[in-house]
N, C-alpha and C positions, 0 to 999 in steps of 0.2 A: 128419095133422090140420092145416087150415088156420088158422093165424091172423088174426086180426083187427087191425086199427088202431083203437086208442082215441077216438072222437067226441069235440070239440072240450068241450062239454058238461060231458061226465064228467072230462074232464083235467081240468078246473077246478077243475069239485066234490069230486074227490078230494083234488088239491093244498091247496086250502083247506081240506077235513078233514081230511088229513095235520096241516096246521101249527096247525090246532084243537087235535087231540091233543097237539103239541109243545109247543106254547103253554101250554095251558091245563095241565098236567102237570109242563113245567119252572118258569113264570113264577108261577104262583097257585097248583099242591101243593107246588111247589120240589122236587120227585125228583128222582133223578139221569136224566141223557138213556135211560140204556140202556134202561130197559122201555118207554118211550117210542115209542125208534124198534121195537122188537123188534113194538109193536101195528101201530105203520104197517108195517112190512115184513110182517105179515101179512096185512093189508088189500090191500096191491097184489101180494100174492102171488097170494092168493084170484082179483083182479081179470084178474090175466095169466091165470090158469089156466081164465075164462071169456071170457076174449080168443082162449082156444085154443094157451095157450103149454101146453108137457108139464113133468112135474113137473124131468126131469131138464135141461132148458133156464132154467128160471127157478133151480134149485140153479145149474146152472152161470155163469149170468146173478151170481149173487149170491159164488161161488167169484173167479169172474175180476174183481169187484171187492175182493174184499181182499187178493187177490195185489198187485194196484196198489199197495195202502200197506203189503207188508211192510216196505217199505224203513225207513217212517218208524215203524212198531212196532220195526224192531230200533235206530233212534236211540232212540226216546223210554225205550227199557229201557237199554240203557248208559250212557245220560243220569242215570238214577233210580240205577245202579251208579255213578257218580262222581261225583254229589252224596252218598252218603254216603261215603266215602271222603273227602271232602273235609271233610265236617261232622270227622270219626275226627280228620284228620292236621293238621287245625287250619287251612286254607285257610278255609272260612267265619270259623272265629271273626276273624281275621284282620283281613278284610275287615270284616265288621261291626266290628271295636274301631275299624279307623280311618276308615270312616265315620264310626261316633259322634264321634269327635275333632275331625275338621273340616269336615263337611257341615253348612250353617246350616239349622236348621228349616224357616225361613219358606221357604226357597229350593231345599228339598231335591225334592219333585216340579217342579219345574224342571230342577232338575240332575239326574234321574231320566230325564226326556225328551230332555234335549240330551247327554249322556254313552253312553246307550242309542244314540242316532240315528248318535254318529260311530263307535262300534263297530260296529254293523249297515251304517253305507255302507264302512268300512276291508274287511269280511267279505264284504258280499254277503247276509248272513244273518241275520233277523231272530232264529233262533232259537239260532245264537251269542250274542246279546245278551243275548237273555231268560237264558241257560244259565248267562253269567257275569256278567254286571253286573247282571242281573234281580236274582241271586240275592244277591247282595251287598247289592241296595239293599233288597229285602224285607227283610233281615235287621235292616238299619240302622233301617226302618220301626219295627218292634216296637220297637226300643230306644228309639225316639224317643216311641213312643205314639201314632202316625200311622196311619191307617184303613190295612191291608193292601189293601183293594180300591183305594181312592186309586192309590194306589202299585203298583199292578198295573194299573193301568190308565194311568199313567203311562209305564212300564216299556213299555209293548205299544206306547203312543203312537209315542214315540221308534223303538223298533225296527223297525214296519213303516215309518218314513218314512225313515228310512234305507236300509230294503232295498230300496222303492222307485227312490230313485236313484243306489244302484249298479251299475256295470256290471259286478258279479260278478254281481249278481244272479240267479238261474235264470227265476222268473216276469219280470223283467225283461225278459231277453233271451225268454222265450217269447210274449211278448204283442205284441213288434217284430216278430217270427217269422211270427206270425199275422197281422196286418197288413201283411204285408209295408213294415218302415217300419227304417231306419237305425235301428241302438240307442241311438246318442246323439242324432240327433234325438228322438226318443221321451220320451228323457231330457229334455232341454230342453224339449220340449213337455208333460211330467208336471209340472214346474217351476209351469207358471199354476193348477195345482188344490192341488201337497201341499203348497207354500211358504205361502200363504195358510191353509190348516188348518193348518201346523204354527203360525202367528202366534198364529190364535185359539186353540188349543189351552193354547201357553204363557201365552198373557195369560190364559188359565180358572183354569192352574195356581198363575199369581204372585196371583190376587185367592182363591184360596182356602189360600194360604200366608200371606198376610197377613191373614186372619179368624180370630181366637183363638178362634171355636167350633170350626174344625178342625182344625189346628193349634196344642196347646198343649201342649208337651213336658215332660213328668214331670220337670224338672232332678238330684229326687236320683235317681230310678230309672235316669238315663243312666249315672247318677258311679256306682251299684251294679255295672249291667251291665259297665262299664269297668273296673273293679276287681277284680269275679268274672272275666272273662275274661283280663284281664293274668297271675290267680295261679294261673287251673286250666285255661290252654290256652298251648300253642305259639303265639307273637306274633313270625314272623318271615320276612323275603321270599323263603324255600326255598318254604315252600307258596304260593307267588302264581306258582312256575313254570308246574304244571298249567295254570290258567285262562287266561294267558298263551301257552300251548304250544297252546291252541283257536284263540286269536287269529290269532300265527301261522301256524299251517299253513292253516287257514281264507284268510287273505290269497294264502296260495300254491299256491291253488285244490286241496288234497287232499280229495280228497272226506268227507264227514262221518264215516261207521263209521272208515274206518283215524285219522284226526283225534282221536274220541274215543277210541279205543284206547292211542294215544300219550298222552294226557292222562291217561286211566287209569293207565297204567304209571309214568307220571313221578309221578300221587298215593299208589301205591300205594311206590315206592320210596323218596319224600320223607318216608311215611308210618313206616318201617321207622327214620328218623333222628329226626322231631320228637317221634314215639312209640316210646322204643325199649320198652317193654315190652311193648307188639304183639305177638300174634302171627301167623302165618298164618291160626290161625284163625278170633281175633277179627276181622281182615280180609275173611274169607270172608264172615263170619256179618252184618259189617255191609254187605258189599257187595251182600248176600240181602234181610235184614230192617230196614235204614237205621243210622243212629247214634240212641240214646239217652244222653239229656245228663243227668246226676244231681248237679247243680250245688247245689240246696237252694233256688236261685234261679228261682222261676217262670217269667218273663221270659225267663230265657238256655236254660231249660229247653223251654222250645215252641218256641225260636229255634231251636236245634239238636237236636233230636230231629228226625231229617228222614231224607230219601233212601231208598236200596235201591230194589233191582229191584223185591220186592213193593210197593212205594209208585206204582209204576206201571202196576197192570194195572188199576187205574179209568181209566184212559187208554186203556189198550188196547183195555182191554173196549167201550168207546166211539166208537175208533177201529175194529175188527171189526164192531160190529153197524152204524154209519153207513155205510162203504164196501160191506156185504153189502145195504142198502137202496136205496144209491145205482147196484150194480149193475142192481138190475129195475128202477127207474127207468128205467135205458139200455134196458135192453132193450123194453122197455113201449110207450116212444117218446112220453110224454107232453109231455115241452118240445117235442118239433119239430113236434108238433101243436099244441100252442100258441102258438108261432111262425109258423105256416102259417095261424090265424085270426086272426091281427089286420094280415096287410097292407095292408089299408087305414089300419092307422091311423098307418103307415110312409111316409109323403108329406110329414111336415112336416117338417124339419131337426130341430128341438127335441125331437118324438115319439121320433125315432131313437136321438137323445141316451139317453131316459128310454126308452124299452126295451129299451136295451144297459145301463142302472145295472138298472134291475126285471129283466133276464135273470140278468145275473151275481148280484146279491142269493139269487135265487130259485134257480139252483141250489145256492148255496153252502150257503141253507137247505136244501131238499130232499135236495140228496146229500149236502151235507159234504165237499166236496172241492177243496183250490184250484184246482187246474189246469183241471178240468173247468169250473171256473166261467168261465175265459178261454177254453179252447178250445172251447166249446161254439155260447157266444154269440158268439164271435169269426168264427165257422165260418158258423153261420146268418143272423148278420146284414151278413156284408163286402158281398154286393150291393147292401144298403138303402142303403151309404156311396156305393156309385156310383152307382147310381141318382141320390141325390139332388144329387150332386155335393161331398161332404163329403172333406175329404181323408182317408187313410186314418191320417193319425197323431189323427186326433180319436179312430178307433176302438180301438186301441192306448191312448191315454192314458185312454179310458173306461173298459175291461177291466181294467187296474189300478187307478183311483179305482173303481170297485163291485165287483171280484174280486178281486184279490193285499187292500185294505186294509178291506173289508170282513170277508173270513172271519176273523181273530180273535173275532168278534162272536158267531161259531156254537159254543155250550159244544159239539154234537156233533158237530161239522168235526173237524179232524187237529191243527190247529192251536189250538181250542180246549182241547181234551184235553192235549195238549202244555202247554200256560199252566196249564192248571188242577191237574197233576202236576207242574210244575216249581217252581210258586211257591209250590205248599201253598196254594190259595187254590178259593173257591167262583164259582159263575157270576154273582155279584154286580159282579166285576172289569169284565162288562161295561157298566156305568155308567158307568165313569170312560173308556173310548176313548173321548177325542175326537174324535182323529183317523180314528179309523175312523169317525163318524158325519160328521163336516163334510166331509170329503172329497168323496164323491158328492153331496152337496146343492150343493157349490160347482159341480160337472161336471153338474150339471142344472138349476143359475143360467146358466152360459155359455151351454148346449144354445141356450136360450129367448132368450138376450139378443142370440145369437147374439156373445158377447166372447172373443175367440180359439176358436172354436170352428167356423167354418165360413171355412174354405181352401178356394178351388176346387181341386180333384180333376181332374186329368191325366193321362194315358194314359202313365204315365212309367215308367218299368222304374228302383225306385229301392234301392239296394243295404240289404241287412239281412244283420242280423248272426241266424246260425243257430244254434240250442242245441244247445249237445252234450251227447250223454247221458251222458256222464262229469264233470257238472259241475253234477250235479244237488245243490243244496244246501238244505234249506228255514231 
């Protein structure tokens, strides 16, 4: 049975009703992503299958996409297992009591974003940060009576611009890779886009820290929560090993499962001392079904009622059916079709710019996948950079301002799903990235102004640093 290639046409129009359904589904009935994509994946199921793909081609199409992100299903579930565990052995309560203590209101989504950013560039790993300091400062939020979304979007700010410019980094060093372009040049060169959003970003955070309609902290409810937590939880820097033991090894590049393993092990051991009346089973059972907190205290009661592995298959679940839609996608062939009808409009320097941010966006929407969203557009569009005479570190620094710092933005990307299980929080959080909105708008100000942004391009053989698949960290 011959196949067919998708008419420029229909790519279009299907993408645009793809993201009609998403849209109009997640944004205005507010569902969760999954049935969402489950309709679009039928739609371009349908559409392969009168494109002339066979049934067991478009299955397989859709199998060999969520093989891709076992990796990060078996993080984001051991994630979900030692965040209760943590919640159990008194590392959350921990953390939040001294947050509460001395983190100042007005300043705390500040220090939300700049605390996240040095742990994510110390890591390499945005979602090191979210894992442990996200989860510290949500905590602190509620205690303080500060919008969880705020603060999740704070949290996400800080992390991905940290992971940006480090050189643990994995999409880092992947998008140097694909450009062929030195890693620290890249870095330097990432410098004129995230420094300037991380500016705006903090200056959004300190003028709405300083507006007592939204921030305005409950003062007795803090002095309750502090008090409830000093008398009915372990307050002491045994459980601050774990979080701490991600950190490091994180720094000393082991890759993430044996990483969170170890941290497991150290909360579940640490957990056997702050709680001796624990038992194996209790352990199990919260390591299953999360911690619930029966304090009398509402507050510290939704604070800590958290974790387990079951708390993470809304994630999952939306991590599987994205990656299973993302793979017909691939196979379908609708971006490189899309790609292939607009070269003409690939002649101006500034176009280039803004059809490298709109590729990367556009897959990260479509498929929900970081990597693809770099390798793809990185892949299809590096001749446009020569052609036009762009250097190739413009294309490099664009794949990450509108792919590695946009996809947080996608509730049904990898990464989305990940924020949205780790923080206990809804797709509202996307409101508050800043940084993920300012970033690409600032790399599609340069594009046009042509301000650091157009380097003559040389026929130069210029050394880059290559990812190793052992060092893959998201």
């Amino acid at each position: 049975m011959t196949t067919r290639t998708p008419s420029f046409f229909m790519s279009i129009l299907l993408i645009i009703f793809i993201t009609f359904i998403l849209g109009v589904s997640i944004l205005y009935y507010q569902v969760a992503p999954q049935i969402p994509i489950v309709i679009a994946t039928s739609v371009v199921a349908f559409y392969g299958y009168i494109l002339g793909h066979r049934w067991k081609a478009l299955e397989g199409a859709m199998v060999k996409g969520i093989s891709a992100g076992l990796p990060s299903i078996l993080i984001l579930s051991i994630i979900g297992i030692v965040i209760g565990v943590w919640a159990m052995n008194g590392t959350v309560p921990t953390m939040a009591y001294y947050g509460l203590q001395f983190l100042s209101p007005q300043f705390f989504l500040v220090s939300a974003v700049i605390l996240c950013a040095i742990v994510s560039v110390m890591t390499g790993s945005s979602w090191s940060a979210i894992s442990t300091m996200g989860v510290a400062f949500m905590g602190v939020a509620y205690g303080m009576d500060i919008s969880p979304a705020m603060t999740a979007g704070a949290i996400v700010s800080g992390a991905i611009f940290g992971d940006k410019i480090s050189p643990l980094s994995d999409t880092t060093n992947l998008a140097s890779a694909i450009a062929k372009v030195d890693v620290f040049e890249h870095i330097r060169y990432m410098l004129w886009t995230t420094v300037p959003a991380l500016i705006i970003t903090l200056v959004i955070f300190t003028l709405i820290g300083l507006d007592s309609r939204f921030i305005n902290p409950n003062i007795s409810q803090i002095e309750e929560m502090t008090r409830t937590l000093s008398e009915q939880f372990p307050l002491t820097a045994i459980t601050l090993i774990s979080p701490l033991a991600i950190i490091v090894l994180a720094l000393k590049r082991v890759p993430p499962i044996p990483t969170l393993m170890c941290s497991l092990l150290i909360a579940v051991i640490t957990g056997f001392y702050t709680v001796p009346e624990a038992s194996i089973g209790d352990l199990m059972v919260t390591a299953h079904f999360g911690f619930t907190a029966e304090t009398g205290v509402e507050a510290i009661d939704n604070l800590l009622s958290l974790g387990g592995l079951s708390s993470m298959m809304f994630g999952v679940s939306i991590i599987l059916t994205a990656l299973a839609f993302g793979g017909l996608i691939q196979l379908i062939g609708f971006h490189q079709v899309i790609i292939g009808g607009i070269g003409s409009f690939l002649k101006r320097k500034g176009n280039i710019i803004l059809t490298t941010v709109l590729s990367c966006i556009g897959v990260n929407a479509i498929i929900g996948e970081l990597y693809l969203s770099i390798v793809l557009p990185g892949q299809m569009l590096e001749a446009s950079y020569k052609k036009a005479g762009l250097h190739p570190k413009n294309l490099s620094r664009t794949l990450e301002d509108a792919g590695t710092v946009v996809h947080p933005l996608i509730p049904w990307g990898v990464s989305g799903a990940f924020i949205m299980s780790t923080l206990n929080i809804g797709v509202e959080y996307v409101l508050f990235c800043f940084m993920c909105f300012i970033t690409p708008i600032i790399a599609i100000i340069y594009g046009y102004t042509r301000f650091i942004s157009v380097l003559p391009h040389k026929d130069i053989d210029e050394p880059y640093h290559e990812l190793d698949n052992n060092q893959i960290s998201l």
